[in-house]
N, C-alpha and C positions, 0 to 999 in steps of 0.2 A: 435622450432618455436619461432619467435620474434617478439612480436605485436610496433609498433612505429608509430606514430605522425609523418603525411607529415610537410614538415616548414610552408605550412600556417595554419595547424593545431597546432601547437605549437605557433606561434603566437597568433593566435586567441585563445589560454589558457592564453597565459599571460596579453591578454586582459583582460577578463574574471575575472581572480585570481585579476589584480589591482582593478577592478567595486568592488569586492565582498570584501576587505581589506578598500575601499571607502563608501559603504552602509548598509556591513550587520552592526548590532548595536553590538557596545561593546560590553552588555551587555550580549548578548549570543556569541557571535564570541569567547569570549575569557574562556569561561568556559571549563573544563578540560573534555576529552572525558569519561574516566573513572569515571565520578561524581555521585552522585546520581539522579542528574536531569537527565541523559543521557538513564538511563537502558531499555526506550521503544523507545529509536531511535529519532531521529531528527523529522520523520514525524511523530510520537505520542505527541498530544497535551493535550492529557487526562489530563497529569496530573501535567500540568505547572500554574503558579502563572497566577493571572488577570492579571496582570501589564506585565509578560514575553507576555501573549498574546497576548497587545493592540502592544506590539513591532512587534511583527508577523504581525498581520493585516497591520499595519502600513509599513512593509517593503514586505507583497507584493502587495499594489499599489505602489510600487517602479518596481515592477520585472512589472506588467502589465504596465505601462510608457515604460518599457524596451522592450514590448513587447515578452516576455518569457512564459508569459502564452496562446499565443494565436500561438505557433509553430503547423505546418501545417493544422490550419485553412482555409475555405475559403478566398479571399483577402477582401472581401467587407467588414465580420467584422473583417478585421484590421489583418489579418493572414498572418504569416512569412513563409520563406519556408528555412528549413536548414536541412544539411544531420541527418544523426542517432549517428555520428560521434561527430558532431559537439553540439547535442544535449546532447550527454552523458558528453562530456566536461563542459559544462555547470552544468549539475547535478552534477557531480563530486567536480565544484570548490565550487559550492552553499554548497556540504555536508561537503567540507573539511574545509569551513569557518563559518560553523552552519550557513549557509541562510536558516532557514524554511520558510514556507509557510504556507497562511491557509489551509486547503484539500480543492479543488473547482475542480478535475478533474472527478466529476461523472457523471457529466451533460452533458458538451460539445460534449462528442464524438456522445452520444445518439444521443441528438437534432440535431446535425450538419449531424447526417445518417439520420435521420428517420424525425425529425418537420418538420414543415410548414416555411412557408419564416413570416406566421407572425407571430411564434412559436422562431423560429430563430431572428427578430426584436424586440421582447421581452427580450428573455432571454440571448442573447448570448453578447451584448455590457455589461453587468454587470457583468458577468461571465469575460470577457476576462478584464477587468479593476482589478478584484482580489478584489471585493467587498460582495462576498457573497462566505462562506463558504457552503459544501455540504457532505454529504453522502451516504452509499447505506442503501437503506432499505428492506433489500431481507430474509435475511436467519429466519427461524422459528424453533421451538420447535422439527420440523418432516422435515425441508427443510432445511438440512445444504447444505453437500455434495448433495445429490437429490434433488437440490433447484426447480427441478419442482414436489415435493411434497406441494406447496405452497398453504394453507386453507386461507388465508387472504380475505377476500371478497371486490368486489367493486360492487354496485348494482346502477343505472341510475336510478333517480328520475327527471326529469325535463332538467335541464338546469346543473346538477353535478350528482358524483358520490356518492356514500354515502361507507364509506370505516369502516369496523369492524372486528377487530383480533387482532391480536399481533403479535408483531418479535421482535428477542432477537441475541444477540451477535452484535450489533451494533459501526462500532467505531467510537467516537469523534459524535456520533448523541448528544451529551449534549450541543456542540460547533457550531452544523449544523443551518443554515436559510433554504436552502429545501435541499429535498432527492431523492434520484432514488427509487420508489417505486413498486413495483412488487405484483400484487392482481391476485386473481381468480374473472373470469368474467362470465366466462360460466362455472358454476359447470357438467355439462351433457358431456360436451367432454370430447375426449381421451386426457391421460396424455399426457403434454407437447401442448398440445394447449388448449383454450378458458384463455390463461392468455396475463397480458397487461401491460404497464409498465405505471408510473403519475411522476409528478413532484409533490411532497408534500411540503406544509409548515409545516416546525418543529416546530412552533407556532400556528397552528392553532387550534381552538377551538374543544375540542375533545382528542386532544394527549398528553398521558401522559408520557415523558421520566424519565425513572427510570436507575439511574446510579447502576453497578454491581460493587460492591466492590472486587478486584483479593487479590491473596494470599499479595503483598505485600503492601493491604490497598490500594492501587490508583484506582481512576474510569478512564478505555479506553475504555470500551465494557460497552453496555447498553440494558435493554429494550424497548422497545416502543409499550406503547399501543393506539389502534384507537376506540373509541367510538364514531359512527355517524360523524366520520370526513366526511366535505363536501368539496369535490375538484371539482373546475372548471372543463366542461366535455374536454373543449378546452385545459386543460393541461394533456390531453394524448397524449402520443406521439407515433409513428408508429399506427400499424395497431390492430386495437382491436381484443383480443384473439388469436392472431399467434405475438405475442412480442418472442417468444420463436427460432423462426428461425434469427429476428433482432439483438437478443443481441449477435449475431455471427459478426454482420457486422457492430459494433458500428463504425463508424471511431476511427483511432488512434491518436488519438488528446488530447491534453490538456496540453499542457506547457511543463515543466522540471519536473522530477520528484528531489525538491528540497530538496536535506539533509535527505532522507526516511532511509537510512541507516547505521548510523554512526556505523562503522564495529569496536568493541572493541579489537580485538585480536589481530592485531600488536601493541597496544597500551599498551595491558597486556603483552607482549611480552618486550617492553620497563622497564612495571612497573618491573619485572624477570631478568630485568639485572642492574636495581639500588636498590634492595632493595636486603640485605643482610643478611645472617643468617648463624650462626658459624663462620664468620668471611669472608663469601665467596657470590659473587653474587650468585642468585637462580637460575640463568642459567646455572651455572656453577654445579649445582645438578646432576647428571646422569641419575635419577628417573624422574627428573623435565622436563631435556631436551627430555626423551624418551617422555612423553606424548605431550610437545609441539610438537612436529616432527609427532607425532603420527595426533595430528590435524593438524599440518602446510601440510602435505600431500594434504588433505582432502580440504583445504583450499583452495589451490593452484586449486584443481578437478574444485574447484566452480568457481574461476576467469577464467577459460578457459575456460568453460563452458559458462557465462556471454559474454564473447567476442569472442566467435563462436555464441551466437545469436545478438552481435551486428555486425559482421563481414556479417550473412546473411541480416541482417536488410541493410547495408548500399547497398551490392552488387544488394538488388531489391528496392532501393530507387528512386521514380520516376515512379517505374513502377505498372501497373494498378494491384491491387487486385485480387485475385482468387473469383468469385462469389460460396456465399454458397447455396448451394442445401440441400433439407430434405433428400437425402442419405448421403449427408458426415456431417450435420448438429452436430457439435462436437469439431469442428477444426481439425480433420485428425492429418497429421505430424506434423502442427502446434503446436497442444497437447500437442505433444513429448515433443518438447522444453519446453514451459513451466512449464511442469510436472516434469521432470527431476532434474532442480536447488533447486525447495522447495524441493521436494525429500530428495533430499540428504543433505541437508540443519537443515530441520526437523527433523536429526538423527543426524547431527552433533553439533547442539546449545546446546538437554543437555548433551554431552560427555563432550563441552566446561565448559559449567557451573559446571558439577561437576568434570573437570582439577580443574578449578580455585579453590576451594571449598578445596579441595585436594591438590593443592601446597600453598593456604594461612595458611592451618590450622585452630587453633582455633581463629586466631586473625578474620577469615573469616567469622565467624560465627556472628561477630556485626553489628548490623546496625545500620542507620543514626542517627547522635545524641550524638553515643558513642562517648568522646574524643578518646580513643584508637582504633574507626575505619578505617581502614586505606583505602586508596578511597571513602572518605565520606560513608559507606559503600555500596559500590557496590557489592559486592562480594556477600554478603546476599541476596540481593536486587535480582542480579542476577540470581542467583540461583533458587528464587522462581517463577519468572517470567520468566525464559528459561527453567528451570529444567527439564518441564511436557511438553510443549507446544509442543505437538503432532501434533495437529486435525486444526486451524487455515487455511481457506482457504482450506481445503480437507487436510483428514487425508492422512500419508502413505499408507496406503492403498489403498486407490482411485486411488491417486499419482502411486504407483504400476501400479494398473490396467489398467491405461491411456497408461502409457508406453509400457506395458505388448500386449494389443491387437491393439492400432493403431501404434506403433511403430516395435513393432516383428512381428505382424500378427498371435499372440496365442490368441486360443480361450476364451472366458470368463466364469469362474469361474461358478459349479453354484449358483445358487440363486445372482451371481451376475449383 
C-alpha cells in the first residue's frame, strides 16, 4: 500500500512549507529536534522560557490572520472549509518547522455544538483570532479514566454558580485564561448524568493553580483548586446535568493541530549514524540495529494506523455526522480508532526510551548542563519523562477494554 499526495496537494505543501520558513520565528524554527527544550513535544508549553512564549502567542495571531485556527467553523465566525487532507498537511508543515501554538482548541468545538448564538458572539471571534489560551479542566483525584466519577461541585446562588473542589493533572492550566470545566450539579442522580460543563477563568478569584513538579523538574501537569469560585450562570454551556451525552457531540473544530508531536525517533535514528564508537557508526552495531528495527516495526504500525484514520476522516468529509444516542453513548467503532494508536503507543515510548538509554550508555545518563552531555541531554531527560508514562489520557488498560468490547464485541471484564 502507498499513501501519495494528489498534485494539488503537493502544491498546496509547498505553499504551506514556504508560509512557515516565512513566519515561524527563528528562534524556535531552528533549534534542534533532539534538544532539551524538545522532550514534551512542540505542543507542551509547560516548560518553555517567558520570552520563547511571547514568541508563541505572537505567532499564533499569525496563524489566526491566516485563518488556521478557525478550520471547519461556522462561516459567520470567519470559518474555513478544507478537507482532512489538507488539514493534516498543515499540521504536519507547522510541526516540521516548530510552528507552535498557544492551546486554545478546548473551547471552540464545545461552544460551537452546544452555546448560544450569544455564547457563540462572545466567545468565539477571540478564540478564532488566537488571543486567549485555554485548557480542560476535568480529570480529579477519583476521575481520571472514569471522568464521570466527577465530585467537583457547582451549586446556583443567584445570578452564578458557586463552584468548590479540586482537579489535578491538568496541562499548561499554569499558561491558561479560561478552561473547559466539568462540575457535579445534581449530586442525587445517576452516574453520568446531573453533571455540566462552564467556561472558567483561570484568574479568577478563588482558584488556586498549583504547578506539579514531574520527574525531570519541569511543571506541564498542575493542580487546581476552586474555593467559592463564582462563575457567570450564562457561561454554561449545553444543557444542565446531561453535559455527559454532549461531550460525545463536540463539533470537530479547532484549527491545526500545530507542531503537538515533534516525533524524536528518526531523528535519533540520524543521531546512530553520525555518532561513532570503536571506530564505527552506531548503526552499524548489530545489537544497536536489532533494537532499532525492533521499534522501526512498531513505528511503522503507528503511521499506518494514523493514516487509515486520516484516509476514513477524508473519505466521510462533508458528510453529516452519526447522531449519538444514550445506547451507543461512548463513541461505538469510533473508539476503536482512537483507542488503538495511544494504545500501542503507550507501550512503545518507554521501550524507546530505554533503546536510547541502552545504545547511549553511560554518557546517557547526563543531563543538561553537563559539558560532556551529548543532545543537550536529552537522553536523561527522556528517559524520565517517557520511561513510566503509562496512564496519561487512559491507562492501557482502559485502552484495552475500549478496543476489546466495542471493537471485538467481547464481553467486559468483571468489576470492570
Amino acid at each position: 500500500m502507498r499513501f501519495r499526495l494528489t498534485e494539488e496537494e503537493e502544491r498546496f505543501q509547498r505553499e504551506v512549507s514556504q508560509w512557515c520558513q516565512e513566519e515561524v520565528p527563528a528562534q524556535l524554527r531552528e533549534r534542534p529536534i533532539l534538544g532539551n527544550h524538545y522532550i514534551l513535544g512542540a505542543g507542551a508549553v509547560g516548560d518553555i522560557t517567558d520570552a520563547d512564549y511571547q514568541l508563541i502567542k505572537q505567532f499564533t495571531l499569525k496563524l489566526g490572520e491566516k485563518g488556521w485556527l478557525r478550520i471547519g467553523w461556522p462561516e459567520e465566525y470567519g470559518g474555513i472549509r478544507m478537507s482532512p487532507v489538507e488539514r493534516a498537511i498543515i499540521s504536519e508543515e507547522l510541526r516540521r518547522h516548530r510552528g507552535w501554538h498557544i492551546r486554545m482548541a478546548d473551547l471552540p468545538g464545545m461552544i460551537i455544538a452546544h452555546g448560544t448564538k450569544e455564547q457563540k458572539d462572545y466567545w468565539l471571534p477571540s478564540l478564532g483570532r488566537g488571543e486567549i489560551a485555554t485548557c480542560l479542566v476535568l480529570s480529579e483525584p477519583d476521575a481520571g479514566s472514569d471522568m464521570a466519577n466527577c465530585k467537583c461541585r457547582a451549586v446556583l446562588e443567584g445570578d452564578h454558580f458557586i463552584v468548590q473542589g479540586m482537579k489535578h493533572y491538568l496541562s499548561q492550566a499554569q499558561r491558561a485564561d479560561y478552561g473547559q470545566l466539568l462540575v457535579l450539579t445534581d449530586p442525587e442522580a445517576r452516574k453520568r448524568h446531573g453533571l455540566s460543563r462552564f467556561i472558567c477563568d483561570m484568574h479568577a478569584p478563588g482558584v488556586t493553580v498549583r504547578p506539579m513538579l514531574d520527574m525531570a523538574g519541569e511543571v506541564e501537569l498542575n493542580e487546581v483548586w476552586f474555593d467559592d469560585v463564582r462563575i457567570p450562570k450564562d457561561w454554561l454551556i449545553g444543557t444542565l446535568n446531561e453535559c455527559w451525552l454532549e461531550m460525545n457531540m463536540d463539533a470537530p473544530v479547532g484549527g491545526v493541530g500545530a507542531g503537538t508531536s515533534i516525533d524524536p525517533f528518526d531523528a535519533f535514528i540520524d543521531y546512530c549514524k553520525e555518532t561513532y564508537r570503536n571506530g564505527k557508526p552506531l548503526s552499524k552495531d548489530p545489537e544497536v540495529r536489532r533494537k532499532l528495527a525492533h521499534l522501526a516495526i512498531d513505528h511503522a504500525v503507528m503511521t499506518q494506523i494514523s493514516w487509515q484514520g486520516l484516509s476514513n476522516n477524508q473519505r466521510n468529509f462533508g458528510k453529516p455526522r452519526k447522531a449519538v444516542t444514550p445506547q451507543s453513548v461512548g463513541g461505538g467503532i469510533q473508539s476503536v480508532g482512537a483507542s488503538t494508536l495511544p494504545m500501542i503507543s503507550k507501550e512503545w515510548n518507554p521501550r524507546f526510551a530505554q533503546a536510547v538509554m541502552e545504545i547511549m550508555g553511560p554518557v546517557g545518563l547526563l543531563s543538561a548542563g553537563s559539558e560532556w552531555a551529548p543532545l543537550e541531554g536529552w537522553a536523561e531527560r527522556h528517559y524520565r519523562m517517557r520511561g513510566f508514562e503509562t496512564h496519561a489520557h487512559g491507562t492501557i488498560e482502559v485502552l484495552k477494554m475500549v478496543v476489546a468490547t466495542r471493537g471485538l464485541g467481547l464481553p467486559r471484564g468483571p468489576g470492570s
